[in-house]
N, CA, C and O of each residue as an XYZ file, in Angstrom:
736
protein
N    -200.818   -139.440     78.230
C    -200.623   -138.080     77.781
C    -201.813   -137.608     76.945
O    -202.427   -136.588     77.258
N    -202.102   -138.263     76.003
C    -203.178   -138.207     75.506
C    -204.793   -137.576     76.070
O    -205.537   -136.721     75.589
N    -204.909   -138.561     77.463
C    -206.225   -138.458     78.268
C    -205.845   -136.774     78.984
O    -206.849   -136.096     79.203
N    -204.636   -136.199     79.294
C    -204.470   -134.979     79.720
C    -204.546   -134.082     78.758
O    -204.950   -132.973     79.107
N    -204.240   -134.255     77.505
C    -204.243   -133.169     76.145
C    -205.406   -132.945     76.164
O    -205.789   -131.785     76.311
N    -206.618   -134.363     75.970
C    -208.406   -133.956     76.334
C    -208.043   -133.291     77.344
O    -207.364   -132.283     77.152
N    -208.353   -133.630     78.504
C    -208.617   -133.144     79.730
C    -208.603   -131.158     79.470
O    -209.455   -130.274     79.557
N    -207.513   -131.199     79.219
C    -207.028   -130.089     79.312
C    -207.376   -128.908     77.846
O    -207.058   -127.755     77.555
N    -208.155   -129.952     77.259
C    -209.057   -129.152     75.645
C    -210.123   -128.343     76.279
O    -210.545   -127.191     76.176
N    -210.503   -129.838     77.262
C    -212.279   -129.544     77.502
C    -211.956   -128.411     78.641
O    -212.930   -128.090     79.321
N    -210.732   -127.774     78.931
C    -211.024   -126.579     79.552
C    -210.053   -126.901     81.209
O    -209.394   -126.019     81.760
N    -210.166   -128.076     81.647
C    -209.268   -128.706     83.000
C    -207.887   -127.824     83.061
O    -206.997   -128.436     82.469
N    -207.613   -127.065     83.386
C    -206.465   -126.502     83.591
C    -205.332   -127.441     84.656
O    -204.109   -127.387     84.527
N    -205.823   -128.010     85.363
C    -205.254   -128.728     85.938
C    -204.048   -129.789     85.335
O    -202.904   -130.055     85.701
N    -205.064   -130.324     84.032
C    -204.628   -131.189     83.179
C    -203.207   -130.839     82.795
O    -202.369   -131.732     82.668
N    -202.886   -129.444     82.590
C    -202.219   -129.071     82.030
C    -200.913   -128.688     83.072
O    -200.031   -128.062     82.485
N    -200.736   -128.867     84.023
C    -199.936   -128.529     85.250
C    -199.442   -130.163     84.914
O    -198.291   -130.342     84.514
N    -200.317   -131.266     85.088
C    -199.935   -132.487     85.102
C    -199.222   -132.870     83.850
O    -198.275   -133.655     83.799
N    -199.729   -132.284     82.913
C    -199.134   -132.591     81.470
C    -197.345   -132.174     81.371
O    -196.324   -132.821     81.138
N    -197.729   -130.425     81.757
C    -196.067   -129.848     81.376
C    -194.833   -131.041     81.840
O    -194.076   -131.469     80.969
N    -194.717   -131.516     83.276
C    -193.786   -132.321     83.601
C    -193.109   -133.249     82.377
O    -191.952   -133.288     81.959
N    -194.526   -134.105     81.909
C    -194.437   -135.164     80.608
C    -193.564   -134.968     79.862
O    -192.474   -135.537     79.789
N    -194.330   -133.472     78.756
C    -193.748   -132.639     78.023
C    -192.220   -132.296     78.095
O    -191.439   -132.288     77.143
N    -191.959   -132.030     79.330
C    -191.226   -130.412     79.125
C    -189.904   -131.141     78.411
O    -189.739   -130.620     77.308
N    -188.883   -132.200     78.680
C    -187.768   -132.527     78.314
C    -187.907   -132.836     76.867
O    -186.921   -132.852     76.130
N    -189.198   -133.099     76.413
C    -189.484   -133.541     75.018
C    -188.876   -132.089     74.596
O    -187.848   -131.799     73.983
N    -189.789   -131.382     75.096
C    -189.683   -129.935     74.651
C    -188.412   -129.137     74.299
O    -188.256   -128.420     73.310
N    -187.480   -129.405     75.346
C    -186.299   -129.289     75.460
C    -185.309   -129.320     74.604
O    -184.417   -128.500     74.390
N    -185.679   -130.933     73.855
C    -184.880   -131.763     72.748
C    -185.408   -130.844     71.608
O    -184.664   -130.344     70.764
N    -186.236   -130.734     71.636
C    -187.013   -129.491     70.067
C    -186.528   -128.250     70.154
O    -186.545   -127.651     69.078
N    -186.113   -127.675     71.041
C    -185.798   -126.314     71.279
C    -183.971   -126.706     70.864
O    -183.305   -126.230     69.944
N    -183.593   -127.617     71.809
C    -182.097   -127.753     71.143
C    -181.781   -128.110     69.763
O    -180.741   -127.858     69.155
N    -182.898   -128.779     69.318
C    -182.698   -129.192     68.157
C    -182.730   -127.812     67.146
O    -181.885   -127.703     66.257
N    -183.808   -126.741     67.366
C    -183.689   -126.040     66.554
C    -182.208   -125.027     66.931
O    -181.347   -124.498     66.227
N    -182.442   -125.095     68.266
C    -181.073   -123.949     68.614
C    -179.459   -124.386     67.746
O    -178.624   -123.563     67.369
N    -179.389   -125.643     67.621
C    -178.074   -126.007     66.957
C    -177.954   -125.486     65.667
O    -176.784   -125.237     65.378
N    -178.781   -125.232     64.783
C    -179.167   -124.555     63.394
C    -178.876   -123.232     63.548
O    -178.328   -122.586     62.655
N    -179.235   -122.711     64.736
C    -178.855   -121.142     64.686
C    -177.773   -120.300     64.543
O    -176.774   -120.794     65.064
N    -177.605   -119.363     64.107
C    -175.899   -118.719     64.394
C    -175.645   -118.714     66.352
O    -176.289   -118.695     67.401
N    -173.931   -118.755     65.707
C    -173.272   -118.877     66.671
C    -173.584   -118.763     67.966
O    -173.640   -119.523     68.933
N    -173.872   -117.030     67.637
C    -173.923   -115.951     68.631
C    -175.328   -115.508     69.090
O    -175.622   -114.387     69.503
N    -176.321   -116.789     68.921
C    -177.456   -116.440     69.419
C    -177.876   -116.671     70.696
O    -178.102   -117.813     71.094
N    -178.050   -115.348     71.623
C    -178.505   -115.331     72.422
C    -179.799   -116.373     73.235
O    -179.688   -116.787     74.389
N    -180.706   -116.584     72.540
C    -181.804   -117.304     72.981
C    -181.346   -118.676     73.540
O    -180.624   -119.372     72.827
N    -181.709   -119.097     74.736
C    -181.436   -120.622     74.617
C    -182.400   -121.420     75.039
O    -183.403   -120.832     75.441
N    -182.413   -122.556     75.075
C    -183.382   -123.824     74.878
C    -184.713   -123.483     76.085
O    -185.884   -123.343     75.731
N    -184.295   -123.399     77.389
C    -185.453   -123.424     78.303
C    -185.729   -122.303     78.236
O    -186.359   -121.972     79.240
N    -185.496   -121.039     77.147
C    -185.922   -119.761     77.364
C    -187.239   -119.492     76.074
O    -188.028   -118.560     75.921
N    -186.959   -121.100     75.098
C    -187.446   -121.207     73.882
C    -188.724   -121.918     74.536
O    -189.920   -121.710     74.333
N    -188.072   -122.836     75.398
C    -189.122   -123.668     75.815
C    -190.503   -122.895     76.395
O    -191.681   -123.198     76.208
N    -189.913   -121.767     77.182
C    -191.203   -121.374     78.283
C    -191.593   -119.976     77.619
O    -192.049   -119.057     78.299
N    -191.418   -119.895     76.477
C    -191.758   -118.871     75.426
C    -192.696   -119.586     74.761
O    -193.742   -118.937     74.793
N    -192.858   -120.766     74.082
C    -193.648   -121.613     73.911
C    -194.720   -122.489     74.516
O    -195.629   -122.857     73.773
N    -194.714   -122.958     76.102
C    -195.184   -122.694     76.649
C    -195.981   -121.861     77.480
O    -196.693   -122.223     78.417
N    -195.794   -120.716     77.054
C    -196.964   -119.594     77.477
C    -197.761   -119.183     76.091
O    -198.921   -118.775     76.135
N    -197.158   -119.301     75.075
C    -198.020   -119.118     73.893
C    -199.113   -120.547     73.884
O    -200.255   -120.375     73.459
N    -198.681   -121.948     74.377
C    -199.377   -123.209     74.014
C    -200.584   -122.735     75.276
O    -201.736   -122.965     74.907
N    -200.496   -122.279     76.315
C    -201.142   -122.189     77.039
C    -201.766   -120.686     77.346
O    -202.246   -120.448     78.454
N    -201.737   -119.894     76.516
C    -202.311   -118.933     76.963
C    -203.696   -118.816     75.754
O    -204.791   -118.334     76.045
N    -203.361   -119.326     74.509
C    -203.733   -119.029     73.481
C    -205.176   -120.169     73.521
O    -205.223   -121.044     74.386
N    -205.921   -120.062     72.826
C    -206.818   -121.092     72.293
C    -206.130   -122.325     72.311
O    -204.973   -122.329     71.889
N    -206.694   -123.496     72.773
C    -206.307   -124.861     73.044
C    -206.781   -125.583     71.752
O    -207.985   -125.817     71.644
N    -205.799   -126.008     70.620
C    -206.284   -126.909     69.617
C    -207.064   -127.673     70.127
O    -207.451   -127.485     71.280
N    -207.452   -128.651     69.431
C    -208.651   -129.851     69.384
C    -207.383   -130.919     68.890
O    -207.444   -131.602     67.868
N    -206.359   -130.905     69.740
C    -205.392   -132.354     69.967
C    -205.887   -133.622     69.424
O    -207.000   -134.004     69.786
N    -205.392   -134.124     68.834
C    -205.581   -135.187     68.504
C    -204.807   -136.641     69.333
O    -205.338   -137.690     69.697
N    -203.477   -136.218     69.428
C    -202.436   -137.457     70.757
C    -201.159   -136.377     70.658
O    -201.121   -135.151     70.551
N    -199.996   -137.558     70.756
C    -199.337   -136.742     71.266
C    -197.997   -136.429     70.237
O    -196.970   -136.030     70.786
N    -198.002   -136.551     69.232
C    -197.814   -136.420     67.935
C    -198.103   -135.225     67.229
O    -197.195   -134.518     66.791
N    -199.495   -134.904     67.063
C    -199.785   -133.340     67.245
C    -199.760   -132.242     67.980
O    -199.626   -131.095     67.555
N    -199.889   -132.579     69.079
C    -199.629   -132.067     70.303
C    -197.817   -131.341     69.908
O    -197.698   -130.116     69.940
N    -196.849   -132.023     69.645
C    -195.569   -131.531     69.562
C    -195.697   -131.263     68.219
O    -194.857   -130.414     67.922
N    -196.360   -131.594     67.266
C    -196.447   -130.546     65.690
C    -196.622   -129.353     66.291
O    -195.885   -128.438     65.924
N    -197.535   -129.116     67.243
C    -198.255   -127.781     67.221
C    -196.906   -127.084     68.227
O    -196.856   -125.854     68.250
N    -196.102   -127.676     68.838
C    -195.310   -127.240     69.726
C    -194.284   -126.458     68.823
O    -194.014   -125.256     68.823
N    -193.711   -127.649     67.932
C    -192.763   -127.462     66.780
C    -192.818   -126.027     66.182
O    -191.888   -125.235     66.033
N    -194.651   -125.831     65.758
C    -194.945   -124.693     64.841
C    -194.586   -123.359     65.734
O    -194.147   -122.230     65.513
N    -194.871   -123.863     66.480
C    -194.437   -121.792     67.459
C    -193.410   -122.099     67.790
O    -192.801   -121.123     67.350
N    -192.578   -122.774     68.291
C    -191.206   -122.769     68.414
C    -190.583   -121.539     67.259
O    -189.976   -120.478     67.408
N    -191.100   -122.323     66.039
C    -190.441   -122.140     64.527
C    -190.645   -120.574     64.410
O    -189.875   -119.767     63.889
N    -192.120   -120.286     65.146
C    -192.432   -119.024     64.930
C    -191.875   -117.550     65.865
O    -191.992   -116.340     65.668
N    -191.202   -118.425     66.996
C    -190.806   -117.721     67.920
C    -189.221   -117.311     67.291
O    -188.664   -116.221     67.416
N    -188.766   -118.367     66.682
C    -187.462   -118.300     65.956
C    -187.303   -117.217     65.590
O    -186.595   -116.271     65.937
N    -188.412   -117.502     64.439
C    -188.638   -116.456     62.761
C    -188.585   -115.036     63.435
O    -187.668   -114.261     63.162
N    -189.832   -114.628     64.537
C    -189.274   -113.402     65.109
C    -188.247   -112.799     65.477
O    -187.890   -111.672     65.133
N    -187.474   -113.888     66.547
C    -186.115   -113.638     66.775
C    -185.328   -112.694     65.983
O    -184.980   -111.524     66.141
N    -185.081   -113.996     64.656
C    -184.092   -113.439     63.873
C    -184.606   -112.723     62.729
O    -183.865   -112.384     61.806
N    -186.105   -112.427     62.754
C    -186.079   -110.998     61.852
C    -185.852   -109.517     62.747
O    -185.506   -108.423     62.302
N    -186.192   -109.925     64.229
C    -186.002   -108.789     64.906
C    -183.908   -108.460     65.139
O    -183.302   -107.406     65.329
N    -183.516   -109.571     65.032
C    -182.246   -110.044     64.978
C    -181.570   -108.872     63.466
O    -180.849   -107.878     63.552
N    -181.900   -109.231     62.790
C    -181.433   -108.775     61.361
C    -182.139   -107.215     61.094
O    -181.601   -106.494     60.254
N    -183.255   -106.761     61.771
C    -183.358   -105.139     61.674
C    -182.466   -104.842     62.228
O    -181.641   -104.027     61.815
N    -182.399   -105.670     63.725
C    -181.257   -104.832     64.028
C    -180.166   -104.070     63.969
O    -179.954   -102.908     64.316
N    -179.306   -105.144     63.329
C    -178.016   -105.067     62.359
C    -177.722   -104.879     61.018
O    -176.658   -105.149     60.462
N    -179.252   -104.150     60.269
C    -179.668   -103.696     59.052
C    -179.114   -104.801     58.247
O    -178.207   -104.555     57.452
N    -179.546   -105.914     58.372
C    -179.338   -107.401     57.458
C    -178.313   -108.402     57.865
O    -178.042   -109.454     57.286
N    -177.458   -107.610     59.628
C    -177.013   -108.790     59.711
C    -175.755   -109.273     58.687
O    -175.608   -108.930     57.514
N    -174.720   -110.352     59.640
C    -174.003   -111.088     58.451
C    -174.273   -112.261     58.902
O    -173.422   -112.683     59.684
N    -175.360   -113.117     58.649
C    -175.722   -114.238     58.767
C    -174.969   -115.231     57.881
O    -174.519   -114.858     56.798
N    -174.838   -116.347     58.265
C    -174.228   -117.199     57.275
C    -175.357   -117.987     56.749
O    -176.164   -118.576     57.468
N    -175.376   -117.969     55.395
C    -176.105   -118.930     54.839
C    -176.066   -120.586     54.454
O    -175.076   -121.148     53.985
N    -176.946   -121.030     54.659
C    -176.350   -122.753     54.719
C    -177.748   -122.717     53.972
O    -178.653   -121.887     54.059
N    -177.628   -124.122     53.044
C    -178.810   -124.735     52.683
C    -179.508   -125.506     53.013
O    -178.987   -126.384     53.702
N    -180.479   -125.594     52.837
C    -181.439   -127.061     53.664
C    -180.875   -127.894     54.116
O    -180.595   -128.142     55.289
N    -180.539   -128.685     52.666
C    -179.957   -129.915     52.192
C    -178.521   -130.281     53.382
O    -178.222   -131.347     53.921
N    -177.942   -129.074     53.463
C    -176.724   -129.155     54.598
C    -176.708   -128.686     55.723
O    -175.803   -128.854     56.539
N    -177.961   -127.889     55.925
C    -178.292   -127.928     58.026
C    -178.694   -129.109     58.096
O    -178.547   -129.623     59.204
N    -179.354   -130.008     56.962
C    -179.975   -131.114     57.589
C    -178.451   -132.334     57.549
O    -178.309   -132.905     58.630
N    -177.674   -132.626     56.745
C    -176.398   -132.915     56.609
C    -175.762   -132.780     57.891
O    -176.003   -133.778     58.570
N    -175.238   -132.165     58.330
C    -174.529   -131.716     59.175
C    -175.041   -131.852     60.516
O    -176.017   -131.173     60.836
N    -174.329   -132.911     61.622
C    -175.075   -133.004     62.610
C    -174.602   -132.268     64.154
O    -175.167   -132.456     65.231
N    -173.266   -131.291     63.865
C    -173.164   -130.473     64.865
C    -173.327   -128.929     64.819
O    -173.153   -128.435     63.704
N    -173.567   -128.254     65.626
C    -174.032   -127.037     65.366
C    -173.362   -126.158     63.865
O    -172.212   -126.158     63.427
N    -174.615   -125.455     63.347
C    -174.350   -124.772     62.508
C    -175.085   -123.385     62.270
O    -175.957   -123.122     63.097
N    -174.902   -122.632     61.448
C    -176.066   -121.713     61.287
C    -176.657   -121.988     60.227
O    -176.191   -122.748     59.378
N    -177.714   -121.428     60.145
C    -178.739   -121.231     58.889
C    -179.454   -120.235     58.964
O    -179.894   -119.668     59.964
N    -179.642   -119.895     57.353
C    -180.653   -118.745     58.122
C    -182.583   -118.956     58.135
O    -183.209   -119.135     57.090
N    -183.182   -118.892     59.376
C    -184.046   -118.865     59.384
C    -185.048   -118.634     58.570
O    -185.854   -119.408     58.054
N    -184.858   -116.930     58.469
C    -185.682   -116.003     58.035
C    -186.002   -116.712     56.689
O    -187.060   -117.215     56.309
N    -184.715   -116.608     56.034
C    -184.834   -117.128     54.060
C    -185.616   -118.524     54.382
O    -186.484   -118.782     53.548
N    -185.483   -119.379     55.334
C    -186.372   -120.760     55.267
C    -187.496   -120.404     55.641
O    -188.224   -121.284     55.184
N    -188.171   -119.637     56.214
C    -189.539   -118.978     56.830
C    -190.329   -118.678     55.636
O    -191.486   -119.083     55.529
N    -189.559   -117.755     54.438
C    -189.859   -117.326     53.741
C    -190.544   -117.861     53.136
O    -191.755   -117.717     52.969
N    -189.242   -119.133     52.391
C    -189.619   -119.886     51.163
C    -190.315   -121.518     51.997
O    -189.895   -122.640     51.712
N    -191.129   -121.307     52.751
C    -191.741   -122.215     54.002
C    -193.041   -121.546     53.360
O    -193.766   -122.079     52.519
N    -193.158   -120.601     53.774
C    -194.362   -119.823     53.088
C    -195.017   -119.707     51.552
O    -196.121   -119.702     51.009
N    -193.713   -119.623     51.245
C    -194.054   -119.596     49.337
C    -194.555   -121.574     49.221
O    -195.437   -122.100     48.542
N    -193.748   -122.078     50.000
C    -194.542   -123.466     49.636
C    -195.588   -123.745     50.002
O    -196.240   -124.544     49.331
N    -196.102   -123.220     51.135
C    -197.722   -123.273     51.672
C    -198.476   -123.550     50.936
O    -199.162   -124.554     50.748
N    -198.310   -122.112     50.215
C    -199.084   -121.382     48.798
C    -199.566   -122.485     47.948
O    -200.719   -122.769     47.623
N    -198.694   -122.921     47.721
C    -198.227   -124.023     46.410
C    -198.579   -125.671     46.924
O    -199.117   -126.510     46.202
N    -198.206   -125.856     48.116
C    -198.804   -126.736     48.225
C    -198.498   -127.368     50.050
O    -197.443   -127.937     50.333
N    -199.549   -127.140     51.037
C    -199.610   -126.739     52.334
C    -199.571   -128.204     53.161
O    -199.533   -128.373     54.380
N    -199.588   -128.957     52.351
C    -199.248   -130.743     53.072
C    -197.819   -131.145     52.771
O    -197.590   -132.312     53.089
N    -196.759   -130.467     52.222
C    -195.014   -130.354     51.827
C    -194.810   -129.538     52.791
O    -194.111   -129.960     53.712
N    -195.466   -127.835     52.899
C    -194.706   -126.957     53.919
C    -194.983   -127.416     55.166
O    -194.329   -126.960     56.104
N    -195.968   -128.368     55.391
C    -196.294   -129.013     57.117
C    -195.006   -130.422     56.832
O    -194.290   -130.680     57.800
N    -194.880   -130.912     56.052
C    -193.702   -131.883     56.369
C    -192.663   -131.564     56.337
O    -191.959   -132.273     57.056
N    -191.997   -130.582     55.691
C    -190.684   -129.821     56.170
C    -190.752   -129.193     58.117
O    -189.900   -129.197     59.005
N    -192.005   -128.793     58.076
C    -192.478   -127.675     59.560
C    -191.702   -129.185     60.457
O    -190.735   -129.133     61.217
N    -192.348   -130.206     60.130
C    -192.398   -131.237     61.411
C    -191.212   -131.776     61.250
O    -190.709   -131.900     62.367
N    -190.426   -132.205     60.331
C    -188.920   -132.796     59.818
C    -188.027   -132.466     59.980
O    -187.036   -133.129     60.287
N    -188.159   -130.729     59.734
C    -186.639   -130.110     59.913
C    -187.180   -129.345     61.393
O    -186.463   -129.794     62.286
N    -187.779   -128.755     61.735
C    -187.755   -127.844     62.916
C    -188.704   -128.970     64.009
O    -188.826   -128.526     65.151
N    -189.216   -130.043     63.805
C    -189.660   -130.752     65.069
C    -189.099   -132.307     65.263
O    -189.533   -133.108     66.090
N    -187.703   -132.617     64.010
C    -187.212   -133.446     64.138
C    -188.092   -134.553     64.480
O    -187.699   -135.375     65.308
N    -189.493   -134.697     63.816
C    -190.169   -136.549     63.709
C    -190.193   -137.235     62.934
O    -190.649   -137.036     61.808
N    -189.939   -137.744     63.150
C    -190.087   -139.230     61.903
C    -190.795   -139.399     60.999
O    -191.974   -139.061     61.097
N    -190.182   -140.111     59.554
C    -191.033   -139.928     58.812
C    -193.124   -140.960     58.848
O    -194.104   -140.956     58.103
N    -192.706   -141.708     60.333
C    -193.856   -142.613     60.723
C    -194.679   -141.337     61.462
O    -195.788   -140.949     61.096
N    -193.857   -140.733     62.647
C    -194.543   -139.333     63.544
C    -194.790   -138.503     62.390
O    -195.657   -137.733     62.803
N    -194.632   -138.304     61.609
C    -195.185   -137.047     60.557
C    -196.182   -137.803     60.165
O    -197.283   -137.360     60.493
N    -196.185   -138.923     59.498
C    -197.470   -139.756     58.824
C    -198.453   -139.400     59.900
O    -199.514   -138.857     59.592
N    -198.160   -139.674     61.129
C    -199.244   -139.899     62.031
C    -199.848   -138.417     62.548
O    -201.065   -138.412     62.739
N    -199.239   -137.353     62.758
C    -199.685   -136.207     62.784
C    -200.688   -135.780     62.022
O    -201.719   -135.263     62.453
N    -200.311   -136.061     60.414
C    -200.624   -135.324     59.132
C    -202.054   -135.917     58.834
O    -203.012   -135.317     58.346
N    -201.959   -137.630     59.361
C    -202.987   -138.471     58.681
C    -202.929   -139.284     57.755
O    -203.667   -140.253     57.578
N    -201.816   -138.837     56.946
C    -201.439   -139.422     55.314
C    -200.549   -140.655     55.835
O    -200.374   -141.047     56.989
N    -199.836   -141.342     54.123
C    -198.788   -142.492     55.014
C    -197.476   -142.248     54.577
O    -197.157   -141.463     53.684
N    -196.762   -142.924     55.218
C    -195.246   -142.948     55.256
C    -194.868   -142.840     54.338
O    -193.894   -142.094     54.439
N    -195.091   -143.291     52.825
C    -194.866   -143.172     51.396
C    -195.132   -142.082     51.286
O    -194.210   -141.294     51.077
N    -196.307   -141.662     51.369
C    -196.517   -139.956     51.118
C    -195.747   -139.085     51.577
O    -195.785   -137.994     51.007
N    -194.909   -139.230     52.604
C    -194.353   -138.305     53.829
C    -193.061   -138.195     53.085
O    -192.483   -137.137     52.840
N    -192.590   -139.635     52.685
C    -191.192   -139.042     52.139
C    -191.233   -139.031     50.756
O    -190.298   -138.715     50.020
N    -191.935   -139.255     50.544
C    -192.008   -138.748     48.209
C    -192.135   -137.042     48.603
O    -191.459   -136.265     47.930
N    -193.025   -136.495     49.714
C    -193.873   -135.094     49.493
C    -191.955   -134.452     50.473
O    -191.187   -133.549     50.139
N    -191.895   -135.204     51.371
C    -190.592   -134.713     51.856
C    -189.598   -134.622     50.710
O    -189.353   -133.444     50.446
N    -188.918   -135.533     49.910
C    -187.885   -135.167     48.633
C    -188.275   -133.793     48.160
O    -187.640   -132.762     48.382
N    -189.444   -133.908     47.451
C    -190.278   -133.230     46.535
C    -189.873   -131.914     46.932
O    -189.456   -131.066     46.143
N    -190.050   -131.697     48.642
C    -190.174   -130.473     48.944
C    -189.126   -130.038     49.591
O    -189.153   -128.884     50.018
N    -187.748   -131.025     49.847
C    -186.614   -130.227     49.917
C    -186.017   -129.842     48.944
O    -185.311   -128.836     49.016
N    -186.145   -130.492     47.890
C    -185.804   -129.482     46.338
C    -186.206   -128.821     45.953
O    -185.443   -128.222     45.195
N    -187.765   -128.188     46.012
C    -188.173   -127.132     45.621
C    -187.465   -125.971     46.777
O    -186.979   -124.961     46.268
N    -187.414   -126.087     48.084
C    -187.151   -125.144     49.293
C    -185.441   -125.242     48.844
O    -185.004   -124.114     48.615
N    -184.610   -126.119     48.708
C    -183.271   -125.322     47.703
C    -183.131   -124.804     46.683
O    -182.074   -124.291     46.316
N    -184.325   -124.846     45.943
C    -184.391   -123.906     44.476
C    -184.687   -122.466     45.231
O    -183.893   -121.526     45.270
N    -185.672   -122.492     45.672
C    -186.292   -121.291     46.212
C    -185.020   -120.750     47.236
O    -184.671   -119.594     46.998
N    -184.421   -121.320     48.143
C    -183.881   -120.568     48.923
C    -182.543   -119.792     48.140
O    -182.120   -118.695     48.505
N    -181.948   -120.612     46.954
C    -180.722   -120.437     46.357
C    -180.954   -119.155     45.261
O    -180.266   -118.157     45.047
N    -182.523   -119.739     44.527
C    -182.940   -118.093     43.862
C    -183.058   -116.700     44.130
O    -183.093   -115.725     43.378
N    -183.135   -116.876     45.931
C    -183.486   -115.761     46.409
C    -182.266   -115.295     47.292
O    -182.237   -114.248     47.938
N    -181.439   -116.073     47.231
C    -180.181   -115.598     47.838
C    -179.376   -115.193     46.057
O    -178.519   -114.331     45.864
N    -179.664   -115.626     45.560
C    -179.109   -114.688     44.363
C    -179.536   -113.364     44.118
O    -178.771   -112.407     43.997
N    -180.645   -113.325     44.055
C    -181.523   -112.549     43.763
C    -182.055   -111.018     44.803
O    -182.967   -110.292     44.409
């Protein structure tokens, strides 16, 4: 998979016909994974997430891949971003919506479908960037690309100790933040 992610950097389009097959069920599992988090009544579903993401991975500028670890970080990240649109276009709609709110701590808890709300995790995803942009990439890959805390080490570069001290660290700050601003 790897030798096709090159292939397909240095420009081989081909590469990339051969690659999707690999991919796509991986893909699948990431798209369901985030879809179970969603409310109920959301329309979008998994192979519609999938090939929404797939035309953004492939239409857009081709990262400089590293294996295949990053390769699905980077998948993870527009997934997440395709979400975030969704359900902010979701919530103009319905001038705010009655979304149910869940916290981190218990979409991640909870292992059959639930809702959460996106948007408020997008948010305060962002406010952690700010603050500190190697926590908001291990939440990005943990909670919305479901890898391990070894597949996050290996994405990121850093090590496994780092991944889950900076992971704690940064699901308590993202329940402070999400709980302040649902007060607020």
């Amino acid at each position: 998979m790897t030798k096709l992610l090159v292939r397909w950097r240095e420009g081989d389009r081909a590469a990339l016909e051969q690659l999707m097959p690999l991919v796509y069920e991986e893909l699948r599992r990431l798209a369901h994974h985030y879809l179970q988090r969603e409310r109920s009544d959301h329309t979008l579903q998994s192979t519609a997430l999938v090939h929404e993401a797939y035309l953004r991975l492939a239409g857009g500028n081709v990262p400089q891949w590293q294996n295949r670890a990053h390769f699905f970080g980077i998948a993870a990240h527009i997934m997440r971003q395709i979400l975030v649109e969704y359900a902010r276009g979701h919530s103009a709609a319905k001038r705010g919506g009655s979304a149910y709110k869940l916290t981190l701590d218990a979409a991640l808890a909870v292992p059959e479908p639930c809702n959460i709300d996106i948007v408020a995790l997008d948010d305060a995803l962002k406010n952690l960037a700010v603050l500190d942009e190697q926590q908001s990439r291990i939440v990005e890959l943990r909670f919305f690309a479901g890898l391990t805390i070894e597949d996050t080490s290996e994405v990121l570069g850093i090590s496994p100790a780092t991944v889950k001290r900076d992971w704690t660290s940064a699901r308590a700050w993202l329940h402070r933040e999400i709980d302040r601003s649902a007060m607020g």
